[in-house]
C-alpha positions as CSV (number, residue, x, y, z in Angstrom):
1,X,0.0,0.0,0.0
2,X,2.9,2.6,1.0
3,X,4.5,1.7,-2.0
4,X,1.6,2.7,-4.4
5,X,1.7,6.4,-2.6
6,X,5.6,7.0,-2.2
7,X,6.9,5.7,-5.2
8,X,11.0,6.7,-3.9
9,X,11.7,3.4,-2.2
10,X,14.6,5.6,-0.9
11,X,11.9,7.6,0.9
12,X,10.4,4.6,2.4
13,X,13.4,3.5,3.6
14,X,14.1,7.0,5.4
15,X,10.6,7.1,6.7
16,X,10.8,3.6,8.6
17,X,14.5,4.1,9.6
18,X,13.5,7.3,11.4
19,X,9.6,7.4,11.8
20,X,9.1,4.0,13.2
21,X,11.7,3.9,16.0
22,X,12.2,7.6,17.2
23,X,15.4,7.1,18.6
24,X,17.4,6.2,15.2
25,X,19.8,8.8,14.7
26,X,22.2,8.2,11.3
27,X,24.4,10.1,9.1
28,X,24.7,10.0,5.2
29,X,27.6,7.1,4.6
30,X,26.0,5.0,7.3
31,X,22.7,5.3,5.4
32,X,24.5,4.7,1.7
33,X,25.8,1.0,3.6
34,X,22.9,0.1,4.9
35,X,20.8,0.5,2.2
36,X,22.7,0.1,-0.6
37,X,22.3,3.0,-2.2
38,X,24.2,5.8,-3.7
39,X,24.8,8.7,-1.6
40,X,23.3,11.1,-4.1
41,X,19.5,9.8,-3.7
42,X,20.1,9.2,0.0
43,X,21.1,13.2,0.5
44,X,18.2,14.4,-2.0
45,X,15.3,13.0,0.1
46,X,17.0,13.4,3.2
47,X,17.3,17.3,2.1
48,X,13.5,17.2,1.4
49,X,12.9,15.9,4.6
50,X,14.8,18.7,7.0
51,X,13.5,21.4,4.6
52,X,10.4,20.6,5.1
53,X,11.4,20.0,9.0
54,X,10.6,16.0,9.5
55,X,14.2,15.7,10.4
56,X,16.4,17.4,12.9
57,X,20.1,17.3,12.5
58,X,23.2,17.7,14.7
59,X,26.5,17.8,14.1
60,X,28.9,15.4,15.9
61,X,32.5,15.4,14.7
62,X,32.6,15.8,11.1
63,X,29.2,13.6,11.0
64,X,25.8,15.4,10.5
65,X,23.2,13.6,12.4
66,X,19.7,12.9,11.0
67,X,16.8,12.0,13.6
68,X,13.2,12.7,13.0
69,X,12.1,15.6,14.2
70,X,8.8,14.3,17.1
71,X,7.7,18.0,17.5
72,X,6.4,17.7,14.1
73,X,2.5,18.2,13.7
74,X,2.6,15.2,11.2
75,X,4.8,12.9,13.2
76,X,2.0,10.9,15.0
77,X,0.4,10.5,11.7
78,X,3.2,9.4,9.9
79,X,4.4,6.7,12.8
80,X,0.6,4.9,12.7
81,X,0.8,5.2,8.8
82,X,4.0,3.3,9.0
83,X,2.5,0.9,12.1
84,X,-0.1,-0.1,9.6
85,X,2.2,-0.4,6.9
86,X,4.0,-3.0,8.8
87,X,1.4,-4.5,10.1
88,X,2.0,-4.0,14.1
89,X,-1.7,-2.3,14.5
90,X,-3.4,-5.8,13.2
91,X,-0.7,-7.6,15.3
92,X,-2.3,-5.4,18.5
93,X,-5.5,-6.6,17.2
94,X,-5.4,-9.6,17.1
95,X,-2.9,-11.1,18.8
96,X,-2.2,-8.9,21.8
97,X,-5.2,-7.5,22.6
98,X,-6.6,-11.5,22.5
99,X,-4.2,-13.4,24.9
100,X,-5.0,-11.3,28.1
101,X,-2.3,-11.4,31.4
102,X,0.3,-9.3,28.9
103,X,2.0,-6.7,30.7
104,X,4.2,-5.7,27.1
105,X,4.8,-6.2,23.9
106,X,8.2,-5.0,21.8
107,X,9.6,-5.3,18.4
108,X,13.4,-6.8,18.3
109,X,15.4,-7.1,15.0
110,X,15.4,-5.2,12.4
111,X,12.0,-3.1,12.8
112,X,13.7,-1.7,16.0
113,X,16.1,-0.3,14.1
114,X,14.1,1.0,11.2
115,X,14.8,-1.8,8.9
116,X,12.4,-3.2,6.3
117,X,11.5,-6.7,6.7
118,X,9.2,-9.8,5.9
119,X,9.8,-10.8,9.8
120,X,8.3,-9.6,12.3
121,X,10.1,-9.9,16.2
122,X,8.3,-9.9,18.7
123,X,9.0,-9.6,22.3
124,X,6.2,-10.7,24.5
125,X,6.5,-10.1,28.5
126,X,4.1,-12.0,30.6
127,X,4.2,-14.8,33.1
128,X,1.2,-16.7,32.0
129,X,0.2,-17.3,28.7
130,X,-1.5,-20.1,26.6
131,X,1.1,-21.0,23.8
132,X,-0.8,-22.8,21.6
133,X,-3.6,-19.7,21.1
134,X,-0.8,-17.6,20.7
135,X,0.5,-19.7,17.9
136,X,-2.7,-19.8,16.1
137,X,-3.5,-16.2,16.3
138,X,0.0,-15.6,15.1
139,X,-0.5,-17.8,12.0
140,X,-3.7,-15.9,11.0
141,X,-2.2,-12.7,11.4
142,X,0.8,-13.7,9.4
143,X,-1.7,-14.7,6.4
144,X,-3.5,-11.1,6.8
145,X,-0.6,-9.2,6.9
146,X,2.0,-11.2,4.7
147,X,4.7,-11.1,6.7
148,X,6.2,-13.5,8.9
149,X,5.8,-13.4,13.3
150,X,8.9,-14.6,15.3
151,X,8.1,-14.3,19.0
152,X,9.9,-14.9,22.2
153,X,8.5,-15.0,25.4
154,X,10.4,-13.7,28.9
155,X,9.1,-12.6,32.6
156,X,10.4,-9.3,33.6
157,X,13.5,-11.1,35.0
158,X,14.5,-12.2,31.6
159,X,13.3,-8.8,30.2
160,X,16.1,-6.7,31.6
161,X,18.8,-9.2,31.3
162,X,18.2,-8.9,27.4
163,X,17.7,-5.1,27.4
164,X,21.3,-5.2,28.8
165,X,22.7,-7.4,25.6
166,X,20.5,-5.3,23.1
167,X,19.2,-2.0,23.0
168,X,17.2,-2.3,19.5
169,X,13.8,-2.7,21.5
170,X,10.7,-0.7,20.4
171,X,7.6,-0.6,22.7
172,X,4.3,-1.2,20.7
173,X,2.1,-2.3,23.6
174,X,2.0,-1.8,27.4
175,X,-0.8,-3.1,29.8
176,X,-2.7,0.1,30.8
């Protein structure tokens, strides 16, 4: 769907790497390695994107620093639009919001760092939960959004001793 209305997959790429996870910070040659890509189309949208102030920059070093810029009126709107692009609103839906006794729910992997991916990591936090419904809700969802659900499950213990050996972690759900 994204693709059909940003037809730049450079663009795309820039919007998930900052829009999804807030706290991605890059500079140009980091971006041209990890996706790819000439430098050229890399600095053309990403000049689009501070002029028309979606980005925030900092200079450290010689580096400029590209983040996206959360002040932004459109911000919020262009984080769901890339939630539903993903598919992490109908994971909610109908997964999370179906098991019950969930305290949260993150994203691991390469969404966490605003990578594009057919896999989906999840990171589910709970003491109690029935494994086999979560399986099947997770197969259903995978047919309805195309894209394959890894999942781990940990108790708060096992929580923070992975938050120590990775810090690509992107809350999507907390119990309220």
């Amino acid at each position: 769907m994204l693709d059909t209305l940003i037809t730049s997959k450079t663009r795309i790429k820039l919007l998930l790497k900052f829009f999804l996870n807030s706290n991605s910070s890059a500079y140009l040659r980091s971006l041209e390695y990890e996706f790819g890509e000439s430098t050229n189309g890399i600095r053309v949208e990403l000049n689009r994107f501070e002029k028309a102030g979606l980005l925030q920059t900092s200079v450290k070093g010689n580096k400029k620093m590209f983040r996206a810029n959360i002040m932004h009126p459109m911000f919020n709107d262009i984080q769901n639009l890339l939630k539903k692009y993903i598919g992490i609103d109908q994971i909610i839906d109908k997964v999370i919001n179906r098991l019950g006794k969930i305290r949260q729910v993150y994203i691991t992997g390469a969404f966490a760092s605003g990578k594009n991916s057919k896999i989906i990591d999840l990171l589910i936090i709970t003491d109690d939960i029935d494994r086999n419904y979560l399986s099947s809700l997770v197969e259903k969802t995978e047919k309805l959004i195309k894209r394959h659900i890894r999942y781990a499950i940990m108790n708060d213990k096992e929580l923070n001793a992975f938050i120590k050996q990775n810090n690509e972690l992107l809350l999507i759900w907390a119990q309220q």
